[in-house]
Every structure is written in C-alpha cells, then in structure tokens.
Backbone as JSON Lines, residues from 0, in Angstrom:
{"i":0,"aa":"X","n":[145.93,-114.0,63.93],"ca":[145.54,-112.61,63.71],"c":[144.71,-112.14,64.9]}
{"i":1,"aa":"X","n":[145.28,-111.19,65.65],"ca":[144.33,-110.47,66.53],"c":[143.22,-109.77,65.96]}
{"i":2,"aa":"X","n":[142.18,-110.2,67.05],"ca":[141.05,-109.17,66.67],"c":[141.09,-107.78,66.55]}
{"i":3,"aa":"X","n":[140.29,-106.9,66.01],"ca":[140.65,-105.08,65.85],"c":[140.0,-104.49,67.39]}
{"i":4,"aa":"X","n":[140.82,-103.86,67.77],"ca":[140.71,-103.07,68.89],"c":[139.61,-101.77,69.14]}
{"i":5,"aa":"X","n":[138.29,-102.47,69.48],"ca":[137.2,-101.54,68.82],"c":[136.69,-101.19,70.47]}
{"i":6,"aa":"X","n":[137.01,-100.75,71.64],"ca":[136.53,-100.52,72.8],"c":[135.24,-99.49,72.54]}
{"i":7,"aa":"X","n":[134.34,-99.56,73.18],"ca":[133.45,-98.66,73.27],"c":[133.2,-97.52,74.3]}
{"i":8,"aa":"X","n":[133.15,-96.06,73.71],"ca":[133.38,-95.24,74.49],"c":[132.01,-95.16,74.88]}
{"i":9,"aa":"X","n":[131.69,-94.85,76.65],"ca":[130.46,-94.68,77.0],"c":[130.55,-93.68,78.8]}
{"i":10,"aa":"X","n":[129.31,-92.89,78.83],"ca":[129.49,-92.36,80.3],"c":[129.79,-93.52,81.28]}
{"i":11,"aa":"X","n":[130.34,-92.88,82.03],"ca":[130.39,-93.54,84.11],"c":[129.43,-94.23,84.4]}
{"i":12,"aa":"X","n":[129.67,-94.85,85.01],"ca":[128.67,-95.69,86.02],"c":[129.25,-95.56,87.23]}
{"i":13,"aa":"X","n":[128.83,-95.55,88.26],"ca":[129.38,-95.98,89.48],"c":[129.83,-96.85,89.7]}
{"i":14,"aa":"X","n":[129.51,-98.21,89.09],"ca":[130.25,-99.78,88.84],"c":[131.36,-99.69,88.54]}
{"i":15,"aa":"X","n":[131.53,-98.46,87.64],"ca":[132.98,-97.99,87.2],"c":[133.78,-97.38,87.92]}
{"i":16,"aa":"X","n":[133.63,-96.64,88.95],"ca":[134.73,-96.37,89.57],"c":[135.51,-96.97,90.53]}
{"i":17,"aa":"X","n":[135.23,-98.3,91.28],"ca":[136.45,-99.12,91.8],"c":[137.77,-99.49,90.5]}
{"i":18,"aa":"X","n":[137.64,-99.71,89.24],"ca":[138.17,-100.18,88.33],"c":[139.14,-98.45,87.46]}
{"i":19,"aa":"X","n":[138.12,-97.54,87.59],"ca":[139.1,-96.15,87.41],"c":[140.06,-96.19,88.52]}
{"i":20,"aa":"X","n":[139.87,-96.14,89.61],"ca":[140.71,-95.92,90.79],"c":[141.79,-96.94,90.48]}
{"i":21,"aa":"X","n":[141.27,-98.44,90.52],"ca":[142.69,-99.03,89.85],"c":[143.53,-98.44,88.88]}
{"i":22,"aa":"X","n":[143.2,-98.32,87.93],"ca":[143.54,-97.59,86.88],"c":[144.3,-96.43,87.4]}
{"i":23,"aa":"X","n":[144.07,-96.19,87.87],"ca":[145.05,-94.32,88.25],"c":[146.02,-94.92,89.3]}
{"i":24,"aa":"X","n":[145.94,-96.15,90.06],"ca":[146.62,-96.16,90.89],"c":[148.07,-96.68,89.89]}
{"i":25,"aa":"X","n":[148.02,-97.48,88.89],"ca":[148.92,-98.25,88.36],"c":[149.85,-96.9,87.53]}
{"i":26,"aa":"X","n":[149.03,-96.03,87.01],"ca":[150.05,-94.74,86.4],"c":[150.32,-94.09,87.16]}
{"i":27,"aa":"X","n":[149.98,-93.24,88.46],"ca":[150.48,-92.11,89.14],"c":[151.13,-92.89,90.27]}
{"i":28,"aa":"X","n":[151.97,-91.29,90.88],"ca":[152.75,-91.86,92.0],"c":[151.95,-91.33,93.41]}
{"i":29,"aa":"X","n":[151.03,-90.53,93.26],"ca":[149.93,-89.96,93.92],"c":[148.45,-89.95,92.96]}
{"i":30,"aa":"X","n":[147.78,-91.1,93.11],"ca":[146.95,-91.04,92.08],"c":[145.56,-90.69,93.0]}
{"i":31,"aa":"X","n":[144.73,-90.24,92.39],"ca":[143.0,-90.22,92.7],"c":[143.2,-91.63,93.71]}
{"i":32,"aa":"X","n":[142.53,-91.37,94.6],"ca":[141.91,-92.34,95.58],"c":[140.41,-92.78,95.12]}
{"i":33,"aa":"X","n":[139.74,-94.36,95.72],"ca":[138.45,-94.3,95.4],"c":[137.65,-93.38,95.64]}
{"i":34,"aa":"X","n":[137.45,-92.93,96.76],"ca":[137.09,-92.3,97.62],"c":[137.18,-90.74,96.82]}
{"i":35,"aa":"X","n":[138.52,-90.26,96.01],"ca":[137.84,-88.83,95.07],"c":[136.79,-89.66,94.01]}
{"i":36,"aa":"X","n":[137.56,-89.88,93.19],"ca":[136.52,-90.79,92.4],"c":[135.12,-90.61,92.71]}
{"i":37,"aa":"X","n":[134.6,-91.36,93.76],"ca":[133.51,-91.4,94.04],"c":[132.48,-90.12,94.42]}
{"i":38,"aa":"X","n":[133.53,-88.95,94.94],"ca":[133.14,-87.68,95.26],"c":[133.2,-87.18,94.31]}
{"i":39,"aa":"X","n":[133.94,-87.1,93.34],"ca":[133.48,-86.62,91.82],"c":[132.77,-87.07,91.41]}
{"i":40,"aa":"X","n":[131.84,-88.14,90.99],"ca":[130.9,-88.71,90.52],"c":[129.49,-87.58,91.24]}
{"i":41,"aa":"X","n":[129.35,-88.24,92.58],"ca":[128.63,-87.17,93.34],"c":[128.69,-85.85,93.42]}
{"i":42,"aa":"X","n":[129.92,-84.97,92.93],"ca":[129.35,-83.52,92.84],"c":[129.0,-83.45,91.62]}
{"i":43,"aa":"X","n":[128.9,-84.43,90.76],"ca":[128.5,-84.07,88.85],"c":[129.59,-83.94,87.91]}
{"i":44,"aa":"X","n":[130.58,-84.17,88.74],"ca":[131.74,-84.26,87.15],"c":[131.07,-85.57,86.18]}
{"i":45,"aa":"X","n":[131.88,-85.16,85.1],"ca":[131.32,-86.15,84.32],"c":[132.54,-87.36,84.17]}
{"i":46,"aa":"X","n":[131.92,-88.8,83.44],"ca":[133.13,-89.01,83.06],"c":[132.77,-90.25,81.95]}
{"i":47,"aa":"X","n":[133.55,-90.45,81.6],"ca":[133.36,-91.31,80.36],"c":[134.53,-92.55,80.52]}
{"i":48,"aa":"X","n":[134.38,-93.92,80.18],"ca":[135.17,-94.89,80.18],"c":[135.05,-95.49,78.66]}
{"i":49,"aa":"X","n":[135.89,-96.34,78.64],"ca":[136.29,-96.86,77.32],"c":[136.6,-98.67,77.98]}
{"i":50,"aa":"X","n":[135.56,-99.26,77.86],"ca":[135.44,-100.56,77.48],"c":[135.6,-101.45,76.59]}
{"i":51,"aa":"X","n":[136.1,-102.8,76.95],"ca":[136.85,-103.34,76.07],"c":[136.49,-104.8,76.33]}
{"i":52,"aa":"X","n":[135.4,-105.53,76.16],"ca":[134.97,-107.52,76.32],"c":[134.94,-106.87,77.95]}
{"i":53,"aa":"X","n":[133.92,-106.28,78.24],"ca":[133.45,-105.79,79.61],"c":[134.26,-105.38,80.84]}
{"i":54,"aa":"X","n":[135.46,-105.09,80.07],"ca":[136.38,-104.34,81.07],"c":[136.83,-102.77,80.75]}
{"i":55,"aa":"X","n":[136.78,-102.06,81.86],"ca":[137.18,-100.67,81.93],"c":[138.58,-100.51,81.6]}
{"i":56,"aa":"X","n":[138.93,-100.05,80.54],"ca":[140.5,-100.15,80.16],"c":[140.92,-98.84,80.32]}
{"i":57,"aa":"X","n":[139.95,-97.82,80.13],"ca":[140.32,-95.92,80.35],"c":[139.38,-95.12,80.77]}
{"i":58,"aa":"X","n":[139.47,-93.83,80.97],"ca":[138.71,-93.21,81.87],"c":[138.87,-91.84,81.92]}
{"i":59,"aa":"X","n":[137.8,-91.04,81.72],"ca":[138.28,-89.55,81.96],"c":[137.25,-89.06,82.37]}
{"i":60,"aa":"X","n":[137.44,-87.77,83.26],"ca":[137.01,-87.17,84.25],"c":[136.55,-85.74,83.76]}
{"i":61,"aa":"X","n":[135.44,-85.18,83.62],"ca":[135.75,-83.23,83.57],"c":[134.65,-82.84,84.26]}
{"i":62,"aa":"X","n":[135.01,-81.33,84.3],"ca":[133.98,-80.58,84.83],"c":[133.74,-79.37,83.94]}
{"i":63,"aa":"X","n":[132.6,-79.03,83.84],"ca":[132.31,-77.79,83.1],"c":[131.56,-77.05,84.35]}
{"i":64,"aa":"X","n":[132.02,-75.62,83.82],"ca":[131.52,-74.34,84.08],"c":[131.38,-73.78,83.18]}
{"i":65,"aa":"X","n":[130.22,-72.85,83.04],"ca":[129.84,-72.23,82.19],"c":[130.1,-72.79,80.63]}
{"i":66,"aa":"X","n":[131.05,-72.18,79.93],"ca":[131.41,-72.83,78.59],"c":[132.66,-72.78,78.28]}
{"i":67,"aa":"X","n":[133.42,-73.65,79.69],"ca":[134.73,-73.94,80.12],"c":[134.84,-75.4,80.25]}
{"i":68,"aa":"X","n":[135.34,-76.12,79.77],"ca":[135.64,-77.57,80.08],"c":[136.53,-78.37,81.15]}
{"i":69,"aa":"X","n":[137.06,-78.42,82.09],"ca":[138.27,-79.04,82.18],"c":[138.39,-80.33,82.62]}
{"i":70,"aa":"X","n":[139.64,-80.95,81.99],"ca":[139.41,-81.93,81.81],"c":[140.33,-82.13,82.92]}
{"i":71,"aa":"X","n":[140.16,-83.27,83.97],"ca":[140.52,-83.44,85.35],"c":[141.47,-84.52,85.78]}
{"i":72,"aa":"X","n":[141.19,-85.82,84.71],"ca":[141.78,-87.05,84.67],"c":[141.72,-87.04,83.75]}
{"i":73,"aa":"X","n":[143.04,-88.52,83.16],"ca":[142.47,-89.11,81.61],"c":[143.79,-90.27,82.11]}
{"i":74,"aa":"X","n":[143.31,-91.51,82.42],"ca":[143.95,-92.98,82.39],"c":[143.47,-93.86,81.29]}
{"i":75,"aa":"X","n":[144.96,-94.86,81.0],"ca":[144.43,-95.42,79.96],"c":[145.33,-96.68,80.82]}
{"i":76,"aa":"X","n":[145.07,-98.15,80.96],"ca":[145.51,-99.11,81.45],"c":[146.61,-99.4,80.76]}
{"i":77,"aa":"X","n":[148.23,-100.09,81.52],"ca":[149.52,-99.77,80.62],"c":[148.92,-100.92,79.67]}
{"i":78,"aa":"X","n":[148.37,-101.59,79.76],"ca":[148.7,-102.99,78.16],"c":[147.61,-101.83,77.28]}
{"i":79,"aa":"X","n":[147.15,-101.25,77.47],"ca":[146.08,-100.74,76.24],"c":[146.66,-99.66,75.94]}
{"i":80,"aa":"X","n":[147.55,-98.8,76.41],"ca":[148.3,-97.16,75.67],"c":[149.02,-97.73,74.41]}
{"i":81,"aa":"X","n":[149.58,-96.71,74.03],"ca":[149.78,-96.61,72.51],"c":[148.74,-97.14,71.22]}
{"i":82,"aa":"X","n":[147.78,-96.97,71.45],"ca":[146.74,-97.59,70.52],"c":[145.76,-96.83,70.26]}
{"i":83,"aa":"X","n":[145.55,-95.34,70.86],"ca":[145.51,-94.47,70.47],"c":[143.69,-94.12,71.37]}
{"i":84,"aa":"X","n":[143.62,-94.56,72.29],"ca":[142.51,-95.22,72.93],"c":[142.47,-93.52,73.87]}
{"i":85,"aa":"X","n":[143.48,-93.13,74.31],"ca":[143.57,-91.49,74.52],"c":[142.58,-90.44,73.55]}
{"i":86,"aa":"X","n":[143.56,-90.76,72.46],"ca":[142.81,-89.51,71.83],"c":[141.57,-89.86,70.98]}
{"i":87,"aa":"X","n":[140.89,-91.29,71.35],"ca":[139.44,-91.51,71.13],"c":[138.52,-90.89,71.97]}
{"i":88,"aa":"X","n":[138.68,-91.32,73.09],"ca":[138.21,-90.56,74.35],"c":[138.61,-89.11,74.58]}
{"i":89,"aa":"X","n":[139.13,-88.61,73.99],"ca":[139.31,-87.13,74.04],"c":[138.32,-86.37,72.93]}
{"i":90,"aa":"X","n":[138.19,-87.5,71.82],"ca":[137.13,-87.13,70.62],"c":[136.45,-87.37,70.79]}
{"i":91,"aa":"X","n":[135.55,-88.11,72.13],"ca":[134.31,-88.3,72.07],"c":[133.81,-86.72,72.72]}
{"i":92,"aa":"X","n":[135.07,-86.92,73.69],"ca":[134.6,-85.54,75.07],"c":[134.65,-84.26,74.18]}
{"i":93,"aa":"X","n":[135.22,-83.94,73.45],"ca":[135.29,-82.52,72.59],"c":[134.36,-82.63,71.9]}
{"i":94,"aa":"X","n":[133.77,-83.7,71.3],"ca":[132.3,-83.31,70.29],"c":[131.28,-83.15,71.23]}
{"i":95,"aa":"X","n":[131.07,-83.92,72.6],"ca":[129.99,-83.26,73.22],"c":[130.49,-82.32,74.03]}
{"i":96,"aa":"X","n":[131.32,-82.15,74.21],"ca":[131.47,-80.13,74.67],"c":[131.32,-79.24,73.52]}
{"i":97,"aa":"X","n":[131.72,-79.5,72.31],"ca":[130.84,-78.61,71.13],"c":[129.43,-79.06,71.55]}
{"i":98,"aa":"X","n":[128.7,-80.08,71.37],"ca":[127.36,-80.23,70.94],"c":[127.02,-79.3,72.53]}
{"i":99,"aa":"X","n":[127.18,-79.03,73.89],"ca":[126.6,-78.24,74.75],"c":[126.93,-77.04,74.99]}
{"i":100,"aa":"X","n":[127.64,-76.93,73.85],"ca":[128.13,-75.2,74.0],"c":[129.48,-74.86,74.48]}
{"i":101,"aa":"X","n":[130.29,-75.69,74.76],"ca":[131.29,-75.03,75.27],"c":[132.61,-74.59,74.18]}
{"i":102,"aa":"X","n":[133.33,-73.49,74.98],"ca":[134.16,-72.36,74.15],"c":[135.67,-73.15,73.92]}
{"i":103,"aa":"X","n":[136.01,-73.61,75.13],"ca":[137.71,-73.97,75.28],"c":[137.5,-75.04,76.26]}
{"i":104,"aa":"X","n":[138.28,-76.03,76.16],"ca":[138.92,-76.98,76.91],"c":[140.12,-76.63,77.84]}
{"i":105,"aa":"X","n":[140.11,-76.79,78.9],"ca":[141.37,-76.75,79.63],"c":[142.13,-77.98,80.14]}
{"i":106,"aa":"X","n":[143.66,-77.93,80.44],"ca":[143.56,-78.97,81.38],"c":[145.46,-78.51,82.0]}
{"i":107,"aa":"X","n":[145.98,-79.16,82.91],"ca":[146.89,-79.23,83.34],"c":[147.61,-80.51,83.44]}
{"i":108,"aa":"X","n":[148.67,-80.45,82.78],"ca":[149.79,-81.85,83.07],"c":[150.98,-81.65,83.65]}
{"i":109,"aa":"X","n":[151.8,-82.4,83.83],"ca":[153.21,-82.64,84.91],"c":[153.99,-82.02,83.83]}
{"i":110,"aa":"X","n":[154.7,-81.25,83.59],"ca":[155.59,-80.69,83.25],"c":[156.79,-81.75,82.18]}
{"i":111,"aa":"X","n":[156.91,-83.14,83.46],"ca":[157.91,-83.98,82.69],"c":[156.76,-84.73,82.36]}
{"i":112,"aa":"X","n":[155.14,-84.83,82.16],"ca":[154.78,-85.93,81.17],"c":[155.05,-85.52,79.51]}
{"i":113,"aa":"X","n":[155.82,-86.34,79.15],"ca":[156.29,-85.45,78.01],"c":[155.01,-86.41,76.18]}
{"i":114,"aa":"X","n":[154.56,-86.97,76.93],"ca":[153.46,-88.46,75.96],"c":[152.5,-87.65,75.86]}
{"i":115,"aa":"X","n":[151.87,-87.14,77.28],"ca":[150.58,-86.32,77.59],"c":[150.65,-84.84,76.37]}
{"i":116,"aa":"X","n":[151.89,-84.61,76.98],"ca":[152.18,-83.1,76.35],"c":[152.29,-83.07,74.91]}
{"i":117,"aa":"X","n":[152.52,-84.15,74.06],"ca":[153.18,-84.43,73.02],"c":[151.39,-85.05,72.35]}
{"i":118,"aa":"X","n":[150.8,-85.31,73.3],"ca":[149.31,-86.15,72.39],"c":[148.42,-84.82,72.39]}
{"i":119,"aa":"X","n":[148.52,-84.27,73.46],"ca":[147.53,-83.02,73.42],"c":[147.98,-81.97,72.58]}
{"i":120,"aa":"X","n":[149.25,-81.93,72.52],"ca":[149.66,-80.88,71.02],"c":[148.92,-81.31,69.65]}
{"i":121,"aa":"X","n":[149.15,-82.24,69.8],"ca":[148.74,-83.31,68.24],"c":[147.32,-82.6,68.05]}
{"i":122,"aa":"X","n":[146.28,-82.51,69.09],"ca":[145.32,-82.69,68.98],"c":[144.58,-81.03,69.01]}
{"i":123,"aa":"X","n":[146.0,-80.58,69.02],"ca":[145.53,-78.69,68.65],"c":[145.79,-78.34,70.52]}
{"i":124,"aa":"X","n":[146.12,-78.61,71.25],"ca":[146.22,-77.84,72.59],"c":[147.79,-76.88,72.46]}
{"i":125,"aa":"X","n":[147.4,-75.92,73.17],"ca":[148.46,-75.11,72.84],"c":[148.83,-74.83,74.55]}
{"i":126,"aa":"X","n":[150.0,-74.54,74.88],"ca":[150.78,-74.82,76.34],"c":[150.3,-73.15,76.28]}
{"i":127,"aa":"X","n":[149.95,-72.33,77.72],"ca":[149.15,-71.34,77.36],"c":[149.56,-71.16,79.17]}
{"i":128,"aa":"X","n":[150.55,-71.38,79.98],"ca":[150.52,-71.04,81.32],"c":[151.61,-72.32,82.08]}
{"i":129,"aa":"X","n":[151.93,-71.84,83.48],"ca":[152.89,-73.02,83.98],"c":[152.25,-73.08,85.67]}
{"i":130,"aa":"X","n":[152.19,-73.25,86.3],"ca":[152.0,-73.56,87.88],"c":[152.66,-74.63,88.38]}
{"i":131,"aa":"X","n":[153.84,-73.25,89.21],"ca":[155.33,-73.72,89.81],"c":[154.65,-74.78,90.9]}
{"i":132,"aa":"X","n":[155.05,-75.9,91.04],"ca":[154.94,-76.58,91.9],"c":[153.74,-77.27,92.55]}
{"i":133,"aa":"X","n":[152.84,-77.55,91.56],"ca":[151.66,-77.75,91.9],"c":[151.14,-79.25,92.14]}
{"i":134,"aa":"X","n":[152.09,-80.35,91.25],"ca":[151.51,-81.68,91.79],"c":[152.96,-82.06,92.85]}
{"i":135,"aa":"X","n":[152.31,-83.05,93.16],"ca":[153.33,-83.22,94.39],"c":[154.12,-84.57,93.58]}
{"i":136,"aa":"X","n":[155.58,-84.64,94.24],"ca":[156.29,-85.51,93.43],"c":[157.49,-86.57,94.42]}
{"i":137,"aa":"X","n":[157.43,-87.49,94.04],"ca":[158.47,-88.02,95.03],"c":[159.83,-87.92,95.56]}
{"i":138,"aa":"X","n":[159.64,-86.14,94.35],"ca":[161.15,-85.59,95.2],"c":[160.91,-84.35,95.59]}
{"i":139,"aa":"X","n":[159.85,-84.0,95.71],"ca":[159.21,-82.62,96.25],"c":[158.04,-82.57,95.48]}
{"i":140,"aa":"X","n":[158.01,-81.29,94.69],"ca":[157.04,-80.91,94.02],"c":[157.33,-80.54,92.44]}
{"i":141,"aa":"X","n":[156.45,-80.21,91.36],"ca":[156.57,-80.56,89.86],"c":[155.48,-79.71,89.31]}
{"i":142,"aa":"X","n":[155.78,-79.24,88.79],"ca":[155.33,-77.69,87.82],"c":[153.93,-78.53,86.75]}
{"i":143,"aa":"X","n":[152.9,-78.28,86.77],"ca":[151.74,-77.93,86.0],"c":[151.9,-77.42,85.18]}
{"i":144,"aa":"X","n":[152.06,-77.86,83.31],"ca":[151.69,-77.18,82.24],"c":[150.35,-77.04,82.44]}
{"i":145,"aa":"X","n":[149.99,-75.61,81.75],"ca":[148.36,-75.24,81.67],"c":[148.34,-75.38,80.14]}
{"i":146,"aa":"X","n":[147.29,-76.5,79.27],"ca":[146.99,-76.16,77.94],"c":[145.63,-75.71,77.69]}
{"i":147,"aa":"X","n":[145.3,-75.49,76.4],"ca":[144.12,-75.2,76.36],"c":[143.45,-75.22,74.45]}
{"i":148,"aa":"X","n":[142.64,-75.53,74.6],"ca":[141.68,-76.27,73.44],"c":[140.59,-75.01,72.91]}
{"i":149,"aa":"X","n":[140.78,-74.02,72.25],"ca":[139.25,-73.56,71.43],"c":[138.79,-74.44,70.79]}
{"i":150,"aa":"X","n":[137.64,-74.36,71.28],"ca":[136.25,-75.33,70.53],"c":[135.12,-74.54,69.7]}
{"i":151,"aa":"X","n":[134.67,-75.11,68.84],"ca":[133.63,-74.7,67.78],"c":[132.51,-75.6,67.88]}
{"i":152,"aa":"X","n":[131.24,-75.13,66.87],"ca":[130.38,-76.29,66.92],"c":[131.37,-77.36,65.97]}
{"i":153,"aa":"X","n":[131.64,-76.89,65.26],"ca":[132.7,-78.31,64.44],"c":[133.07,-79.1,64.66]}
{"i":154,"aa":"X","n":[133.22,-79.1,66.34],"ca":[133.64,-80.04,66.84],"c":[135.52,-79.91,67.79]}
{"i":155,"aa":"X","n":[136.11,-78.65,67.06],"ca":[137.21,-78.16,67.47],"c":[137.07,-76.73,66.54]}
C-alpha cells in the first residue's frame, strides 16, 4: 500500500528556484530559464511550491496589481500530474488572493493545452479573450487563451 500523497503547499524560497527551472524545463518547449525565475523572485512575484519528502514537485508563479492576480506559471513534475496537485496549489493561491483583496484572477494558456484548459474550467475560469500568436512554438507561433477567475472573500 502506498503512502497518501499529502505534499505541502508553502511560499518560494530561493533554494527553490534551481529545482522550478528544472521543472519547467521538462514540460515546455521554451520554458522559463533560471535566470527568469530568479528575476521574478527579485522583482516580487510571488510563488508558492508544493513539496513532497523534501522535494519541489510544483510551482507557481503570480503577480498582483492592484486587485488583479495573474497567474504567470504553474508546473507540476510529469510523475506527480494527475493527482490533482494543480488544483491544490491553485486553492491555496485563490484563498490568499481573497484573503488580500483581490477581484479576478487572470491567466493565459497555449491554445492546444487542452489539460490546462480543461482544469481551469473545472475550477470556474471562463475563456474571456485569445492572443493570435503569442507563445512561440516549434512550428512558429501559438495563440494564448485569456481566462479569467472572479474572486470573493469566499474564497471564489
């Protein structure tokens, strides 16, 4: 019997970002470099990881303005997806963007991530905009869904 899959969600460290950067490198085909990583840390994005027997298994990135959220990254290591380790870390980040005030969540995905698009529906995001050609792709370029999240103190 395997043990229960109880990772603990907690802010960034800087210790943490050589191990995010892995992490993004293994899902994207143009992923975050250390080097953003690390410059996001330093201008104040926030970010939160999800640990697991002292390893960084996921990771997400945002920035707020005003009482705008967006959410910038979100990796989850391939042996740990489907386990729902996404939309934990998405529930941690939406209760403290209620608890500081914020109105809506934003974020943008690849058009063909169809997992991304399909978890953030689940979770109340509604597809709300498109931007033709915006990530770059290994056969040109690939259209940006824009979704977006109203938030309450409730928590959503």
């Amino acid at each position: 019997m395997s043990a229960p899959f109880k990772p603990e969600i907690r802010p960034v460290r800087e210790a943490d970002l050589p191990a995010m950067a892995q992490i993004e490198a293994t899902l994207q085909s143009f992923p975050w470099t250390s080097l953003q990583f690390i410059q996001s840390y330093a201008e104040g994005h926030r970010g939160w990881v999800a640990e697991l027997d002292g390893e960084v298994i996921g990771f997400a990135v945002t920035s707020q303005v005003l009482d705008e959220i967006s959410l910038l990254t979100l990796g989850v290591r391939p042996d740990h997806q489907r386990r729902g380790l996404a939309r934990l870390m998405l529930g941690v980040i939406v209760e403290q963007a209620c608890e500081e005030g914020a109105a809506v969540m934003i974020l943008e995905v690849r058009k063909g991530n169809q997992a991304a698009r399909s978890l953030y529906k689940r979770l109340g995001f509604i597809e709300n905009g498109l931007r033709k050609g915006y990530y770059r792709a290994a056969d040109g370029r690939e259209d940006a869904v824009l979704m977006a999240l109203i938030l309450d103190e409730g928590g959503r």
